[in-house]
FIPAVEX-287496 format. One record per residue (C-alpha): x, y, z; residue in three letters. Coordinates in steps of 0.05 Angstrom, whole numbers, padded with zeros to 5 digits, always signed. Layout:
BEGIN
XYZAla/...
! end
This chain:
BEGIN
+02631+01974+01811Unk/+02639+02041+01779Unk/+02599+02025+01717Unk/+02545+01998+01762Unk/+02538+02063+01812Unk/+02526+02098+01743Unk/+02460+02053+01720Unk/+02397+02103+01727Unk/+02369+02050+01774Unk/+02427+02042+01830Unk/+02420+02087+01880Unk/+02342+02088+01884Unk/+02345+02008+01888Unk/+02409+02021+01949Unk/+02361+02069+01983Unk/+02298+02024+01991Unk/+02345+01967+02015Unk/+02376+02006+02055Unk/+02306+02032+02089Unk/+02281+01963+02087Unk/+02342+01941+02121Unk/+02338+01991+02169Unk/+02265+01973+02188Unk/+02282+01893+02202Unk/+02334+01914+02242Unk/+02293+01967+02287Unk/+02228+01918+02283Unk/+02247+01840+02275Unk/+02175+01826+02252Unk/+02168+01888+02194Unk/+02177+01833+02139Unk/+02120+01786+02181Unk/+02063+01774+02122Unk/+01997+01730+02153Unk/+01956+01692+02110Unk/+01882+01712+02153Unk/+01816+01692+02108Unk/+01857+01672+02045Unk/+01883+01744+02048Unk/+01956+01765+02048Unk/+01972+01818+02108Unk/+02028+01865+02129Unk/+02077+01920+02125Unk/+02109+01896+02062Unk/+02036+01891+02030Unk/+02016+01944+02066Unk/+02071+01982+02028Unk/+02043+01959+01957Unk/+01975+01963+01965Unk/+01984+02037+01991Unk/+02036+02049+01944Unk/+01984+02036+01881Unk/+01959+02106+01876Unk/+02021+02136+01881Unk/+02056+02084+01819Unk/+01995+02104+01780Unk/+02003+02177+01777Unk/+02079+02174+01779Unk/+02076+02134+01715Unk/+02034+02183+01684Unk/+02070+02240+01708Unk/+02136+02206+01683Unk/+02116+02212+01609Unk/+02098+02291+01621Unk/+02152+02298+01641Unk/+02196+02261+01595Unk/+02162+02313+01543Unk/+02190+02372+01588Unk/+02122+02380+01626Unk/+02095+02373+01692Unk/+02023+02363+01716Unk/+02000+02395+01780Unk/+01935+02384+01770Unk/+01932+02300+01784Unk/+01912+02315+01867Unk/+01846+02350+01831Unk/+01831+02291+01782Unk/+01846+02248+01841Unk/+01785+02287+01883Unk/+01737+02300+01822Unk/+01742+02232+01805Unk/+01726+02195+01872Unk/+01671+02246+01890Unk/+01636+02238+01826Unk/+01644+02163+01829Unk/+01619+02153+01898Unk/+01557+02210+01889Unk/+01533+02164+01840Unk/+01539+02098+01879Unk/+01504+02146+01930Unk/+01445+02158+01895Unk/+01432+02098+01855Unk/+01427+02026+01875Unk/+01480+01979+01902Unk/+01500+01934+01854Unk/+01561+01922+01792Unk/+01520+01959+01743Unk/+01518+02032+01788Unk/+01592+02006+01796Unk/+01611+02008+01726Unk/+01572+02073+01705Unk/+01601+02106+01761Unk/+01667+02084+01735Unk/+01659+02104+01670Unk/+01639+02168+01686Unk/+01691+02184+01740Unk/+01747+02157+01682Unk/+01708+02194+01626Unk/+01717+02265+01670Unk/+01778+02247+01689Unk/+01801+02237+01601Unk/+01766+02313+01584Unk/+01810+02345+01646Unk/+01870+02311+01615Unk/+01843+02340+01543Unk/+01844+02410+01568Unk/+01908+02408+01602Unk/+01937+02377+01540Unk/+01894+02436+01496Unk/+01928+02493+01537Unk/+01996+02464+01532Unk/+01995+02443+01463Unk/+01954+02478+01428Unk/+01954+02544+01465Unk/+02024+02534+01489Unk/+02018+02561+01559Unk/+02070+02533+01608Unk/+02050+02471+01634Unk/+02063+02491+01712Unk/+02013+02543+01697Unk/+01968+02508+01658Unk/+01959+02456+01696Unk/+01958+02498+01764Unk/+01894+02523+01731Unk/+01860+02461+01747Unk/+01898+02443+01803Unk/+01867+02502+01835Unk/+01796+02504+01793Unk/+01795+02432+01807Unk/+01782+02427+01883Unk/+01726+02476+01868Unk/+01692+02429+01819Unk/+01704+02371+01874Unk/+01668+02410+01922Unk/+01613+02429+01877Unk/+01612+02349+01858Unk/+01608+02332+01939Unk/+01565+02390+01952Unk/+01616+02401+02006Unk/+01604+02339+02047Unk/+01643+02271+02049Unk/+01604+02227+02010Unk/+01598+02158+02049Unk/+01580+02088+02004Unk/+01574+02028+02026Unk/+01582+01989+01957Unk/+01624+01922+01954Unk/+01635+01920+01879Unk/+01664+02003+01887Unk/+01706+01981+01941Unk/+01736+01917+01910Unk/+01775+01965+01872Unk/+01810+01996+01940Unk/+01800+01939+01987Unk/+01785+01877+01945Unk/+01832+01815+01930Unk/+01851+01766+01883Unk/+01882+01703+01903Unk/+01915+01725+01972Unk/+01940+01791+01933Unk/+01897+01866+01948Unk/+01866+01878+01875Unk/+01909+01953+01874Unk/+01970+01920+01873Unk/+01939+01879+01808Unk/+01918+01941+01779Unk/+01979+01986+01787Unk/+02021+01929+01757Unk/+01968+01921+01695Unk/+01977+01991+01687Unk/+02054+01987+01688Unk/+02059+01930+01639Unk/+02018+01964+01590Unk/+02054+02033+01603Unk/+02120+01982+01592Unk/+02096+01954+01535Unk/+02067+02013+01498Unk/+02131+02055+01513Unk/+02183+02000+01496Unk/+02168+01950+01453Unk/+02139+02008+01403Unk/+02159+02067+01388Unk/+02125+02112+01419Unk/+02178+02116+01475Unk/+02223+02139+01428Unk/+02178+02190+01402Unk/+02167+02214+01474Unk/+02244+02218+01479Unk/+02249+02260+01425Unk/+02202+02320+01430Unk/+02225+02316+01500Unk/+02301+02324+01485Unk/+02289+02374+01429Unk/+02219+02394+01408Unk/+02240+02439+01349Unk/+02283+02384+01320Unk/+02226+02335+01329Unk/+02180+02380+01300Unk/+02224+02394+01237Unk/+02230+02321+01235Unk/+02161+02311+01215Unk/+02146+02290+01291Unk/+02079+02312+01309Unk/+02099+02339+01378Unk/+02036+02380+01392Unk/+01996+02309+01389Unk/+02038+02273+01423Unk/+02043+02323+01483Unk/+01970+02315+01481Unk/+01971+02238+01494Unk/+02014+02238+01553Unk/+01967+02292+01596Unk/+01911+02248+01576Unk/+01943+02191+01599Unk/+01959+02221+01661Unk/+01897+02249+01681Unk/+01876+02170+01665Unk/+01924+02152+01712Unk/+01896+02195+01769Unk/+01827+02188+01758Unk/+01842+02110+01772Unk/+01876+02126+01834Unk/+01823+02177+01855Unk/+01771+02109+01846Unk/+01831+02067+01895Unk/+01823+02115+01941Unk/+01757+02130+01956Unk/+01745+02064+01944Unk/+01799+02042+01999Unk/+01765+02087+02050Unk/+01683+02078+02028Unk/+01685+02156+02017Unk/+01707+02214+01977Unk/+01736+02278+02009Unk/+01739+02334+01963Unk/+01780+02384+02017Unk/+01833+02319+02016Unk/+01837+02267+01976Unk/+01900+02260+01943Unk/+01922+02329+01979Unk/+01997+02343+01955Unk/+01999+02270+01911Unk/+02032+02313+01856Unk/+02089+02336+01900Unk/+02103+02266+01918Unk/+02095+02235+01844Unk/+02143+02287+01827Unk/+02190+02256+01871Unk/+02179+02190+01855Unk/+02197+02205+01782Unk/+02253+02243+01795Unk/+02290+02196+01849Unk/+02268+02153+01790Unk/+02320+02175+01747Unk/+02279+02217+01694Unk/+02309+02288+01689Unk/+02259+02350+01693Unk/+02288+02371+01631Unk/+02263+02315+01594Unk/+02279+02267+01547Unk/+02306+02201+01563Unk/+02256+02176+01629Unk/+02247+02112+01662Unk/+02184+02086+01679Unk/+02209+02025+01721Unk/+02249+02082+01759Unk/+02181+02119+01781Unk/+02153+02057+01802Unk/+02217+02049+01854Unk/+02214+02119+01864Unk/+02137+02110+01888Unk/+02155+02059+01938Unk/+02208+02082+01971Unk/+02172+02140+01983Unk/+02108+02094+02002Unk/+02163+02058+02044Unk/+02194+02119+02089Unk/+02116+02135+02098Unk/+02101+02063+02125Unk/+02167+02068+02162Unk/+02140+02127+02196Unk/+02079+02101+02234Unk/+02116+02028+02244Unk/+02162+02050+02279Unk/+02124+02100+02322Unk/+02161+02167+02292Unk/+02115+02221+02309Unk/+02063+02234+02236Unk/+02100+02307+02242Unk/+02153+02290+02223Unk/+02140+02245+02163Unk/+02149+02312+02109Unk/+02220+02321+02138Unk/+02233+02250+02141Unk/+02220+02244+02068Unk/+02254+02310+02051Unk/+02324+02285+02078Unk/+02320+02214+02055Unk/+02300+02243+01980Unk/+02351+02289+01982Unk/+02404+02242+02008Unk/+02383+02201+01950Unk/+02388+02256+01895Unk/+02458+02280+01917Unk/+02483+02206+01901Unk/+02457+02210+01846Unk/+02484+02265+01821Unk/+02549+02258+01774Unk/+02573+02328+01800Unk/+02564+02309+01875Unk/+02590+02248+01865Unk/+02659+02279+01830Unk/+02666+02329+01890Unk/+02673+02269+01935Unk/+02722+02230+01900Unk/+02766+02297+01890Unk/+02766+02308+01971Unk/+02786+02235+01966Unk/+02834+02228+01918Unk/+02893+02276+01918Unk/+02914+02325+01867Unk/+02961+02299+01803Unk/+03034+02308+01826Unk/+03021+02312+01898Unk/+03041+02252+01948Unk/+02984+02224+01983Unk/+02998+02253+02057Unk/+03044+02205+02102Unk/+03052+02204+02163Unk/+03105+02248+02206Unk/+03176+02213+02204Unk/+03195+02197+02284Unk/+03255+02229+02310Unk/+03311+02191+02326Unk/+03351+02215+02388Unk/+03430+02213+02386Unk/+03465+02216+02443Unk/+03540+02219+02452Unk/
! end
């Protein structure tokens, strides 16, 4: 049981059964799923198909920060990218072909922001919390110019297959978060660029005088990862027939953050888990659900997440984890405590 409490993927696994646990008990029916017009419904789906965004940017923002990164700019990509999509559904006709232009577009944008984030860490090598604040602030801006300041409204059902759409009972986000998982999977384990990514981010210099061409590679994974946002930005808008530029995907970052660090993958880089993020993504999906099931009050959903997250990454912590079992166990050479002898009376 020891060796198992030290896997990467225990406690984050214990802490959504726990919360899943914890909502059949205080609501019978959470698990309920209905089967209405050939479509799947409830809070368990629910969970998923809300969830997509969130696993798409977390795997992104897993291999940043497996290469000692971190992208604050994926909430902007998420914004630019809707409200470019959905102006041009706006102002073109209904139909799959405005669909796919607009798509292309909104993922084309969404590669060059992911380019110049990669440009300024790489090749500039500006700290990538302040290089990519840069366009996490510049970004909303360019949203709002996209928008014009307005929500943009579409009524488009081939744009909002992508949010709302499904495929054989299942919502089609769910099917394109796991695509995008089993390629990330794929690419990152059964080749070797994982390893790679491991590498420049346990010891860039050593990498580098390797041969390792860490500068490209540091590239890749921000362009990925702006990918990954821009196709949450389209799940979004999509999901809601409408792009908000003042919030859409407002403070995603924070919570992808999370995600990969309940996940398992250390800010410092290096060895990451991309299976962890995805856990990471819905538990925190889950507390959020949890929230408005069970009637909590949406006020308190930050500080709801805060303790569960932190509860989570004190277990997993080796150092936490030692200071319990010292209060437990006593020191070398000292008894255990007993209990107090009783005392006998003698009488004469």
């Amino acid at each position: 049981m020891t060796g198992l409490t030290k896997k990467r993927l225990f406690w984050p696994v214990v802490a959504l059964l726990a919360l899943l646990l914890g909502d059949l008990i205080a609501s019978p029916s959470f698990f309920s799923i209905e089967l209405r017009d050939g479509h799947l419904y409830g809070n368990l789906v629910d969970i998923l198909k809300n969830g997509a965004p969130l696993i798409l940017i977390a795997i992104g923002m897993t291999l940043v920060i497996a290469t000692r990164g971190i992208d604050l700019s994926v909430g902007a990509v998420v914004a630019i990218s809707g409200s470019l999509a959905c102006l041009w559904i706006a102002d073109h006709p209904d139909g799959i072909g405005a669909t796919l232009v607009a798509v292309g577009l909104a993922l084309g944008l969404s590669l060059v922001l992911g380019v110049w984030n990669g440009w300024l860490v790489a090749q500039l090598g500006i700290q990538p919390i302040i290089a990519t604040l840069i366009l996490m602030v510049a970004g909303r801006g360019i949203a709002q110019l996209i928008s014009g300041g307005q929500i943009i409204t579409i009524n488009s059902a081939p744009y909002e297959w992508i949010g709302s759409g499904f495929v054989l009972t299942l919502p089609s986000a769910i099917l394109i978060a796991l695509a995008v998982f089993v390629l990330a999977s794929l690419l990152v384990r059964r080749s070797a660029l994982g390893l790679l990514v491991e590498a420049v981010g346990g010891n860039p210099e050593a990498s580098r005088l390797a041969g390792l061409r860490s500068a490209r590679l540091t590239w890749l994974v921000y362009v990925f990862c702006a990918l990954c946002a821009g196709i949450a930005g389209l799940m979004i808008s999509a999901n809601v027939h409408s792009a908000d530029a003042n919030h859409a995907g407002l403070f995603i970052e924070l919570d992808a953050i999370l995600a990969v660090v309940v996940g398992g993958t250390q800010l410092t880089g290096g060895r990451f888990s991309v299976g962890g993020a995805v856990i990471g993504a819905l538990l925190i999906q889950t507390l959020t659900t949890t929230v408005y099931a069970l009637g909590i009050p949406p006020e308190a959903i930050m500080l709801f997440k805060a303790v569960v997250v932190l509860a989570v990454c004190l277990l997993q912590s080796p150092a936490f984890r030692r200071k319990l079992r010292r209060r437990r166990t006593p020191p070398a050479g000292q008894p255990a405590p007993t209990s107090a002898p009783e005392k006998v009376e003698v009488t004469a």
